[in-house]
mmJSON file of the N, C-alpha and C atoms, coordinates in Angstrom:
{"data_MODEL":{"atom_site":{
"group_PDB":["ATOM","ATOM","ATOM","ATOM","ATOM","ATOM","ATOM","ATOM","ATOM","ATOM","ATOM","ATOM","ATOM","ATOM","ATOM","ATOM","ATOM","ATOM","ATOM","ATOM","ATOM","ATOM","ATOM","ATOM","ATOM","ATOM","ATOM","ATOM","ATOM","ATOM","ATOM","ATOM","ATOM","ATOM","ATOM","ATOM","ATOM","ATOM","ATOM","ATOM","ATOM","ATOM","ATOM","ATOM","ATOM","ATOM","ATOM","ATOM","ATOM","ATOM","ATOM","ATOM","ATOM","ATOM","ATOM","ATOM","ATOM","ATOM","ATOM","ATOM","ATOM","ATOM","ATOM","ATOM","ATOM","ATOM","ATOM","ATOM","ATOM","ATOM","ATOM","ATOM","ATOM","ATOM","ATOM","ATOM","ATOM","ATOM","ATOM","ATOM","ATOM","ATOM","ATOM","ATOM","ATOM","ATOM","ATOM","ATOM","ATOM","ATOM","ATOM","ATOM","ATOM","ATOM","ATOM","ATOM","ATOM","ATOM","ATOM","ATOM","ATOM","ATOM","ATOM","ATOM","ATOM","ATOM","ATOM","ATOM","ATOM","ATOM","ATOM","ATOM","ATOM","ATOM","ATOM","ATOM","ATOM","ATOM","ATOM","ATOM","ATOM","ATOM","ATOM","ATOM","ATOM","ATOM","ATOM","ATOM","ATOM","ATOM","ATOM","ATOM","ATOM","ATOM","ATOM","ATOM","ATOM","ATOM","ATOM","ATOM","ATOM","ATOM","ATOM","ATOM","ATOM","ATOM","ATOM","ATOM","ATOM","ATOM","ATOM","ATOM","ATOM","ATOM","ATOM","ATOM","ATOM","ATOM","ATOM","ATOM","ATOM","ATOM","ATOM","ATOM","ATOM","ATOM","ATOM","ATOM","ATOM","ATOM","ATOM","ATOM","ATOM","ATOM","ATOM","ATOM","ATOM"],
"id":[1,2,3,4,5,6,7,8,9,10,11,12,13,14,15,16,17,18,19,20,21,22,23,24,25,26,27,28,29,30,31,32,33,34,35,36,37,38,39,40,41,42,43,44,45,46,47,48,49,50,51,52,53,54,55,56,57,58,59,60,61,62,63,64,65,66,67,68,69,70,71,72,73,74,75,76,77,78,79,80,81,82,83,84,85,86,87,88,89,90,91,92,93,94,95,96,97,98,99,100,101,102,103,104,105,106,107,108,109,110,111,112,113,114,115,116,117,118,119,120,121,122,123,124,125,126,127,128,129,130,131,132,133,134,135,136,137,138,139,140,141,142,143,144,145,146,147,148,149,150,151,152,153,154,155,156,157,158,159,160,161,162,163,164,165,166,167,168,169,170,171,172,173,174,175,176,177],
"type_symbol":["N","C","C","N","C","C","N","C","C","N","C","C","N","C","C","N","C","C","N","C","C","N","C","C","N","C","C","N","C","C","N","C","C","N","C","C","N","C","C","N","C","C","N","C","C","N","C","C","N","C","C","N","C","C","N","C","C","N","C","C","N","C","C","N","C","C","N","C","C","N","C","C","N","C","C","N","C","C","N","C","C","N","C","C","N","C","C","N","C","C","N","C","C","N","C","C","N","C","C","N","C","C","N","C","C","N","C","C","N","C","C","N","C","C","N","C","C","N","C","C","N","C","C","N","C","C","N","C","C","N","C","C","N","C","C","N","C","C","N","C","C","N","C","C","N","C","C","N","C","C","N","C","C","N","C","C","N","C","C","N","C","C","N","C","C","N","C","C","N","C","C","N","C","C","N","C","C"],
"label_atom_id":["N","CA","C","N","CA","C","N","CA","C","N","CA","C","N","CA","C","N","CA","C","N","CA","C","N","CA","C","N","CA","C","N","CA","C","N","CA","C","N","CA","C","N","CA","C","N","CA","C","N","CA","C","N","CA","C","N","CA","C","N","CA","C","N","CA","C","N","CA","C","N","CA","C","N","CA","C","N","CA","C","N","CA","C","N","CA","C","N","CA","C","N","CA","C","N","CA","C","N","CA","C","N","CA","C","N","CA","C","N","CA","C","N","CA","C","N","CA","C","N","CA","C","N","CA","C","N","CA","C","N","CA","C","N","CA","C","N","CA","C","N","CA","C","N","CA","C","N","CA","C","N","CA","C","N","CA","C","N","CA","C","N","CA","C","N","CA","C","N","CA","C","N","CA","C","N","CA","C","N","CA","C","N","CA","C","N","CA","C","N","CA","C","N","CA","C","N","CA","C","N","CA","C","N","CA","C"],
"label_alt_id":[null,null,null,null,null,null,null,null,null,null,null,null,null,null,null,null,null,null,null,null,null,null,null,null,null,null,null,null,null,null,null,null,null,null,null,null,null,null,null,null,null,null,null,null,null,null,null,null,null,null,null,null,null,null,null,null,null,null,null,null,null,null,null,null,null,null,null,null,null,null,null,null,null,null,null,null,null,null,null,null,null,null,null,null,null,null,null,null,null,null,null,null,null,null,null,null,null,null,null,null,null,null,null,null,null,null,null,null,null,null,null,null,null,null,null,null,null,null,null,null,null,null,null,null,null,null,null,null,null,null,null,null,null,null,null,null,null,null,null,null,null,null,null,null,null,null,null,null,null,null,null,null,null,null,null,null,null,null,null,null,null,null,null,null,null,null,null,null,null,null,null,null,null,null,null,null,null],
"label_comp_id":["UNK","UNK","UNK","UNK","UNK","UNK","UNK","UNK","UNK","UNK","UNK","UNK","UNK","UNK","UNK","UNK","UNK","UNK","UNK","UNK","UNK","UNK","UNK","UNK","UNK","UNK","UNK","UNK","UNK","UNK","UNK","UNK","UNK","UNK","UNK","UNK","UNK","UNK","UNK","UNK","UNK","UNK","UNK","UNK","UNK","UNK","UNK","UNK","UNK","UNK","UNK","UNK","UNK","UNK","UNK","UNK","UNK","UNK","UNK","UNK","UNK","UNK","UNK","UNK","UNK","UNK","UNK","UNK","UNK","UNK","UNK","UNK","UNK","UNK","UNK","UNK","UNK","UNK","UNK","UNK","UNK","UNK","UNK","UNK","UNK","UNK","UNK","UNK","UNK","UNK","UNK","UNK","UNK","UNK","UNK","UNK","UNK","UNK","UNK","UNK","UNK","UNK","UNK","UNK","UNK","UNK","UNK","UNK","UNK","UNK","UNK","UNK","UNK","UNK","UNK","UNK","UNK","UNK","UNK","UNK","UNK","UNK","UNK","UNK","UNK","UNK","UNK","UNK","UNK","UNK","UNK","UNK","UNK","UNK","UNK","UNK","UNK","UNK","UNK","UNK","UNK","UNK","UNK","UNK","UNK","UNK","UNK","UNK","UNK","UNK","UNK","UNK","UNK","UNK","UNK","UNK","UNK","UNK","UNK","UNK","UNK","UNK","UNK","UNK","UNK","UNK","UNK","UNK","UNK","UNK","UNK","UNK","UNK","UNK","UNK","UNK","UNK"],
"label_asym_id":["A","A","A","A","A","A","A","A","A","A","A","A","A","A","A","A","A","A","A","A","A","A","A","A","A","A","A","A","A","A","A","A","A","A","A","A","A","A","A","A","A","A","A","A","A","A","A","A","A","A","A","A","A","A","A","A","A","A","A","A","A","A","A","A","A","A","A","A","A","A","A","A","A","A","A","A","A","A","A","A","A","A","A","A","A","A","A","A","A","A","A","A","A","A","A","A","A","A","A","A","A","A","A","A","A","A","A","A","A","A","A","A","A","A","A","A","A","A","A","A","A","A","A","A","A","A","A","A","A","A","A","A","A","A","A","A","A","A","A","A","A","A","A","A","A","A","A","A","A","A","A","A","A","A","A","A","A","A","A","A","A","A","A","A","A","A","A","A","A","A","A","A","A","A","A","A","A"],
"label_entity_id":["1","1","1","1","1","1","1","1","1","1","1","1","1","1","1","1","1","1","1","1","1","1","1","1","1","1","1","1","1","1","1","1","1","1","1","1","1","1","1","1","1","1","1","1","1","1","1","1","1","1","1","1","1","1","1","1","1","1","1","1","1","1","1","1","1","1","1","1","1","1","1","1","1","1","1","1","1","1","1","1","1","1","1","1","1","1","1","1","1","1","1","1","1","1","1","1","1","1","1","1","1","1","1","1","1","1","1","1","1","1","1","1","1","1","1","1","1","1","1","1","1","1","1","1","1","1","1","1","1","1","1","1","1","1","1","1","1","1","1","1","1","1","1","1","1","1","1","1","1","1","1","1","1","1","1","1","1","1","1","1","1","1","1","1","1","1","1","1","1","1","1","1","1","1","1","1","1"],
"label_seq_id":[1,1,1,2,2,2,3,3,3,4,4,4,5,5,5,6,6,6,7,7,7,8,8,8,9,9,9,10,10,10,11,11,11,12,12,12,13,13,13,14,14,14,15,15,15,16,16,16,17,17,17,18,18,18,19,19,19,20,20,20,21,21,21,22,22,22,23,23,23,24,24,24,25,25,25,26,26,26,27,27,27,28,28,28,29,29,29,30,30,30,31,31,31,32,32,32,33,33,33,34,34,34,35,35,35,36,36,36,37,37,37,38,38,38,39,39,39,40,40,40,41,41,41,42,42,42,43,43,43,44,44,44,45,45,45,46,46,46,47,47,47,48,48,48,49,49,49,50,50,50,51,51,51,52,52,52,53,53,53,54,54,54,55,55,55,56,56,56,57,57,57,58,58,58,59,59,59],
"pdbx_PDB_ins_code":[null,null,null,null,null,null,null,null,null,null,null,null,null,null,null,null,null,null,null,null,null,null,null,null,null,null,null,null,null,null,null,null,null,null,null,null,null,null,null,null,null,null,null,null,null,null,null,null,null,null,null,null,null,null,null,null,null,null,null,null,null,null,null,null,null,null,null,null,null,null,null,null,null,null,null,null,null,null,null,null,null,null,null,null,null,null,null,null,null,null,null,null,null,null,null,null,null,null,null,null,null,null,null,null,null,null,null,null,null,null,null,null,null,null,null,null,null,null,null,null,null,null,null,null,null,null,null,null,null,null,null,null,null,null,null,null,null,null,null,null,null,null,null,null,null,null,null,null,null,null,null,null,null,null,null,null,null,null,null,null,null,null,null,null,null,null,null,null,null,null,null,null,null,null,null,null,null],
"Cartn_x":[129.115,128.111,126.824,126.626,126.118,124.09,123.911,122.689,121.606,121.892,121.176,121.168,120.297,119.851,118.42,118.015,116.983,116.78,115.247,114.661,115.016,115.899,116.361,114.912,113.826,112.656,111.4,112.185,111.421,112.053,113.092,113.933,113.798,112.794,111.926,111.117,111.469,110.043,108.739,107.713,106.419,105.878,105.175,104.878,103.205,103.478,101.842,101.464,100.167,99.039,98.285,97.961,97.766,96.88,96.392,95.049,93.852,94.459,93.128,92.717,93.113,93.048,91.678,90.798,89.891,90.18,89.626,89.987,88.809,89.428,88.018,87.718,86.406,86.043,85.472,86.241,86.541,85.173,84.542,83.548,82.118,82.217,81.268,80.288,80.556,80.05,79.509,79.602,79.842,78.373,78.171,76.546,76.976,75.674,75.592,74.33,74.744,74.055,74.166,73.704,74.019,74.144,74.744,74.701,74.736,73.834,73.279,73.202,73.963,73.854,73.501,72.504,72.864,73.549,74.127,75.073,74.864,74.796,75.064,76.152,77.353,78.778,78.992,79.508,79.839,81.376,80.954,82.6,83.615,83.749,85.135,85.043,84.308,84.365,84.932,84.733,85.394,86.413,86.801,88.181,89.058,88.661,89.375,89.759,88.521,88.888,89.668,89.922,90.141,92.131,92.112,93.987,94.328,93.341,93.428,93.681,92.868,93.439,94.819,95.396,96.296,97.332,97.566,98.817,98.584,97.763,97.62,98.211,98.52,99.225,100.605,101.105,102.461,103.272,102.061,103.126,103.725],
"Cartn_y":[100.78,101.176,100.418,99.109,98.361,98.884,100.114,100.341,101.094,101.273,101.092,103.128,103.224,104.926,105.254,106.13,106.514,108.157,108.474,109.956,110.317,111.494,112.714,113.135,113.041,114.086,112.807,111.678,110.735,110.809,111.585,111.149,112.46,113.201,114.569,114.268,114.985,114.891,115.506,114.999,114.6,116.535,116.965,118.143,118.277,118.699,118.935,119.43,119.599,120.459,120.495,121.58,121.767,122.102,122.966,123.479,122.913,121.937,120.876,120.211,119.974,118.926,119.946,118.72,119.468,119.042,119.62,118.998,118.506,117.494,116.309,116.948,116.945,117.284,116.252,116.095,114.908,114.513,115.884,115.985,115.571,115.143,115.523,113.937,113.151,112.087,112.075,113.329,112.562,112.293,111.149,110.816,110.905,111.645,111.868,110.568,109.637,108.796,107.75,106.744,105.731,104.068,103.241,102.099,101.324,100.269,99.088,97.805,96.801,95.588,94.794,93.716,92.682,91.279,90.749,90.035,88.837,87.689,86.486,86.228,86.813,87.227,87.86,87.288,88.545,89.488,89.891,90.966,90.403,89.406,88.345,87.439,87.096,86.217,87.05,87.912,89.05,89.129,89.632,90.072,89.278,87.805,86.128,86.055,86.118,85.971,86.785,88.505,88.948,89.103,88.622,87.922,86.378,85.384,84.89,85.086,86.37,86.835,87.251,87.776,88.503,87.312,86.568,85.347,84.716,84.771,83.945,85.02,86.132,87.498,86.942,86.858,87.167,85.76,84.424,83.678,83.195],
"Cartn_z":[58.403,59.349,59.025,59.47,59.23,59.795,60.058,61.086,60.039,58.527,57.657,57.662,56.399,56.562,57.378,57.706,58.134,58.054,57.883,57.795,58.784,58.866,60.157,60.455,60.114,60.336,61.091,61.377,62.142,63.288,63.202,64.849,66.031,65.155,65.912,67.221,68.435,69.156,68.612,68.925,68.259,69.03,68.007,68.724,69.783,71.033,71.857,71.853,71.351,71.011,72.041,72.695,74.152,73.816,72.975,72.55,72.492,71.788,71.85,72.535,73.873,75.113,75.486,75.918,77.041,78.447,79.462,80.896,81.008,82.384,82.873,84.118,84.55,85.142,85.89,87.516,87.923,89.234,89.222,90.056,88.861,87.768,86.945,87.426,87.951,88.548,89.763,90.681,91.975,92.157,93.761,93.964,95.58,95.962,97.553,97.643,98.842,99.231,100.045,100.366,101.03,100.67,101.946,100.708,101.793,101.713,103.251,102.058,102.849,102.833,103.917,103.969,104.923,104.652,105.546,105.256,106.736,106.278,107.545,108.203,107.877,108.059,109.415,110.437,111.557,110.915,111.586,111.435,111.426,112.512,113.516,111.882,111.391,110.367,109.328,108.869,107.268,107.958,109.518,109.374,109.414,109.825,109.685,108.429,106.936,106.093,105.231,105.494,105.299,105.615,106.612,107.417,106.649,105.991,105.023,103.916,103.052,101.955,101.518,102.995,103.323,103.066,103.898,104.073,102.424,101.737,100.426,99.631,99.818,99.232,99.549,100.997,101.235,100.643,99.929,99.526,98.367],
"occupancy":[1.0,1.0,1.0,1.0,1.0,1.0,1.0,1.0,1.0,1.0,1.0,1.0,1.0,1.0,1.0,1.0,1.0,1.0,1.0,1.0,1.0,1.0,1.0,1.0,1.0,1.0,1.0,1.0,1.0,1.0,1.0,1.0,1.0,1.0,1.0,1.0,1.0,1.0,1.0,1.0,1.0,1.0,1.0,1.0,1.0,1.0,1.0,1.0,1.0,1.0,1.0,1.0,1.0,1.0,1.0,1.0,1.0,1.0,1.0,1.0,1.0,1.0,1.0,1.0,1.0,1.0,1.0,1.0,1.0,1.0,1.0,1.0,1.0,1.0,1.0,1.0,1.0,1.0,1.0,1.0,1.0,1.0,1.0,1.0,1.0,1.0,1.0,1.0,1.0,1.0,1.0,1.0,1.0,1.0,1.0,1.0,1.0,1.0,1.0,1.0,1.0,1.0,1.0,1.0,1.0,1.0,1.0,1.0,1.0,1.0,1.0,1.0,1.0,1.0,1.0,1.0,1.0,1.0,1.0,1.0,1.0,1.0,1.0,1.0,1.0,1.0,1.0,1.0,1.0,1.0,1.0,1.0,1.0,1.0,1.0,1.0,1.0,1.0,1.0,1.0,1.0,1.0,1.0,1.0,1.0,1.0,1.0,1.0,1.0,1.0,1.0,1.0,1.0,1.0,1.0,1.0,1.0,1.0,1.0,1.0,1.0,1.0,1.0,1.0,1.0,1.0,1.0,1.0,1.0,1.0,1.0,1.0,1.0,1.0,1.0,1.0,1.0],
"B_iso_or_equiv":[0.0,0.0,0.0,0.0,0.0,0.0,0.0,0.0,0.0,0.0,0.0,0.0,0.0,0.0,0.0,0.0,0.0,0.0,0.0,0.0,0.0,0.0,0.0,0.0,0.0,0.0,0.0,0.0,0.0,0.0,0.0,0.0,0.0,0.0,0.0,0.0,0.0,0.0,0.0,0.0,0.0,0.0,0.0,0.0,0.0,0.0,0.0,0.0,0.0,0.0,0.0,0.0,0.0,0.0,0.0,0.0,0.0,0.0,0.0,0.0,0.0,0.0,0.0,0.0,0.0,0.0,0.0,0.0,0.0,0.0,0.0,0.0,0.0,0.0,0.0,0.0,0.0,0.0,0.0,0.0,0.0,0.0,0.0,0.0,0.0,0.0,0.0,0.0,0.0,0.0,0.0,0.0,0.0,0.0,0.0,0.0,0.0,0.0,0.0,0.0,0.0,0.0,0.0,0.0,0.0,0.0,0.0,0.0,0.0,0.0,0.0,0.0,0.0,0.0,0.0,0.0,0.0,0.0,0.0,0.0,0.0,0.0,0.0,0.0,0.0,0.0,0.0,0.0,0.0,0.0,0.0,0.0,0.0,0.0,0.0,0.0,0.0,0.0,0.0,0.0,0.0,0.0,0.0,0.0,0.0,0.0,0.0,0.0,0.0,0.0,0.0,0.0,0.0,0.0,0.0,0.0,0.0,0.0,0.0,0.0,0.0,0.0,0.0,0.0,0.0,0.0,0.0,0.0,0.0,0.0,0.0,0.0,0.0,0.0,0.0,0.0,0.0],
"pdbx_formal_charge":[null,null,null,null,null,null,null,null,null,null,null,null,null,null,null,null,null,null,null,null,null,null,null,null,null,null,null,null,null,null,null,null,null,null,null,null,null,null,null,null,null,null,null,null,null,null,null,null,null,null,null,null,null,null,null,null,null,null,null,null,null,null,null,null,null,null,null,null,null,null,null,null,null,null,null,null,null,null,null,null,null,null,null,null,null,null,null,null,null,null,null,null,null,null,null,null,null,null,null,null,null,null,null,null,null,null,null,null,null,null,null,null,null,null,null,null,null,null,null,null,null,null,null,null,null,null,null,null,null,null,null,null,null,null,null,null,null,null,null,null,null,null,null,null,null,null,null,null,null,null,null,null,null,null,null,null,null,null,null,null,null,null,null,null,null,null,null,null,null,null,null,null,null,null,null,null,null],
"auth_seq_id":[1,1,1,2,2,2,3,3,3,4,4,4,5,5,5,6,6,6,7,7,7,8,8,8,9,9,9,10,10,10,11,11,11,12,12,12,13,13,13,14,14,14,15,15,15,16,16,16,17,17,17,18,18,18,19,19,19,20,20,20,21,21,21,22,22,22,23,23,23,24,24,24,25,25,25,26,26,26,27,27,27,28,28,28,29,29,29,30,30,30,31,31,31,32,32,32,33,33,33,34,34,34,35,35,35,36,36,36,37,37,37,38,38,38,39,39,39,40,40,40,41,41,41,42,42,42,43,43,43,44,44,44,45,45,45,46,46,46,47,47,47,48,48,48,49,49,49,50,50,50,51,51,51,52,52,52,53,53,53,54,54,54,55,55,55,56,56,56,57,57,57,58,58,58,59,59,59],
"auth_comp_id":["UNK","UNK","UNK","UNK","UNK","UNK","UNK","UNK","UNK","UNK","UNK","UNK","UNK","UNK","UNK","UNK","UNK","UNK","UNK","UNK","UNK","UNK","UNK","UNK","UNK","UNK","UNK","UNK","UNK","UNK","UNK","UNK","UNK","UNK","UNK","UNK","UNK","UNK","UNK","UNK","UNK","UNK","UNK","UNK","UNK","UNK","UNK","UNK","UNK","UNK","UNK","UNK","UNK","UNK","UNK","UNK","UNK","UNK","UNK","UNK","UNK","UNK","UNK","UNK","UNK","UNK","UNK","UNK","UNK","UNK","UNK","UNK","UNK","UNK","UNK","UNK","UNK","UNK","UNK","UNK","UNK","UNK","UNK","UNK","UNK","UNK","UNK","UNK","UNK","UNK","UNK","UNK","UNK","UNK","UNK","UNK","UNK","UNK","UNK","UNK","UNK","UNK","UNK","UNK","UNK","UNK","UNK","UNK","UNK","UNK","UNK","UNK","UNK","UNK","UNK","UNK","UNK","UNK","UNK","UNK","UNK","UNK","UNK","UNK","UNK","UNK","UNK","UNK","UNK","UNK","UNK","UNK","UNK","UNK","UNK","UNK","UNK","UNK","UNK","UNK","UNK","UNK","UNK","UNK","UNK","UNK","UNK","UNK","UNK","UNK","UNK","UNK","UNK","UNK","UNK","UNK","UNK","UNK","UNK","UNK","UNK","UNK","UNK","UNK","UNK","UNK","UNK","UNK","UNK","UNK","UNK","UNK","UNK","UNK","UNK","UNK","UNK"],
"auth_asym_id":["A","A","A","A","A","A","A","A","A","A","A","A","A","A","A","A","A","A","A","A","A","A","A","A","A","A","A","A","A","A","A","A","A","A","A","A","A","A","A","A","A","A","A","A","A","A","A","A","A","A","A","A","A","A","A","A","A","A","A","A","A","A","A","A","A","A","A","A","A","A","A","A","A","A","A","A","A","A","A","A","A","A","A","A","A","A","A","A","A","A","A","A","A","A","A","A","A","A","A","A","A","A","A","A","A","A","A","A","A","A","A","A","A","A","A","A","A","A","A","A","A","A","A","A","A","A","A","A","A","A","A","A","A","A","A","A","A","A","A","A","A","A","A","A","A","A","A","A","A","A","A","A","A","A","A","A","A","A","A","A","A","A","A","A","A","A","A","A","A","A","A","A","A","A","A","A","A"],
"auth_atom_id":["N","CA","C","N","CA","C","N","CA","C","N","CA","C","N","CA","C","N","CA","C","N","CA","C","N","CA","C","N","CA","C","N","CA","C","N","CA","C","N","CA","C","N","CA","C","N","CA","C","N","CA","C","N","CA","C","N","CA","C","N","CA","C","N","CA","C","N","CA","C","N","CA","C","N","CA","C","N","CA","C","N","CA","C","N","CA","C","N","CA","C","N","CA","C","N","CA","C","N","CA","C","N","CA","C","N","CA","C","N","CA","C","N","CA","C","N","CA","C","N","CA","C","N","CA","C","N","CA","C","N","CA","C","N","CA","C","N","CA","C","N","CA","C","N","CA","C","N","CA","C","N","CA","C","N","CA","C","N","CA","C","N","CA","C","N","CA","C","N","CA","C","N","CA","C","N","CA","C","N","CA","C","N","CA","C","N","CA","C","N","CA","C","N","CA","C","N","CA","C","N","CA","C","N","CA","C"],
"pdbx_PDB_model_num":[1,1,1,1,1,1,1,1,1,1,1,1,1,1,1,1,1,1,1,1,1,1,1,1,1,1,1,1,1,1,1,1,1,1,1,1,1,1,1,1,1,1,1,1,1,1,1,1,1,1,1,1,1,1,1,1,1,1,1,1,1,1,1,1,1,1,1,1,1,1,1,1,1,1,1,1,1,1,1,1,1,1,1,1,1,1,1,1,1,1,1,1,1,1,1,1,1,1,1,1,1,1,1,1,1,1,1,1,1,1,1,1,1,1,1,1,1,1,1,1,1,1,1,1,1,1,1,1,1,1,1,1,1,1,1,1,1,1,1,1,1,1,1,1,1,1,1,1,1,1,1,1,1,1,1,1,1,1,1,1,1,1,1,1,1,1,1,1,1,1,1,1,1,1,1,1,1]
}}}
């Protein structure tokens, strides 16, 4: 049996300590607000380049 010896007490699942976990609190960030850019870009132009990005994906 060529697969050598090994510790029976390594081949244990690892025990979870639930206790100690804290939870995240996923709201602990949030920001009410707004957000404006201007841009020289029409729309017809982002969504051109944006069907560009796209075909450079599918190849």
């Amino acid at each position: 049996m060529g697969f050598g010896s090994y510790d029976e007490s390594e081949q244990q699942q690892p025990q979870d300590d639930d206790e100690d976990v804290e939870a995240v609190n996923v709201h602990e960030h949030d920001h009410d607000g707004q957000l404006e850019f201007e841009s020289d870009v029409t729309t017809d132009q982002l969504v051109s380049q944006l069907g560009s990005m796209k075909d450079d994906d599918e190849e």
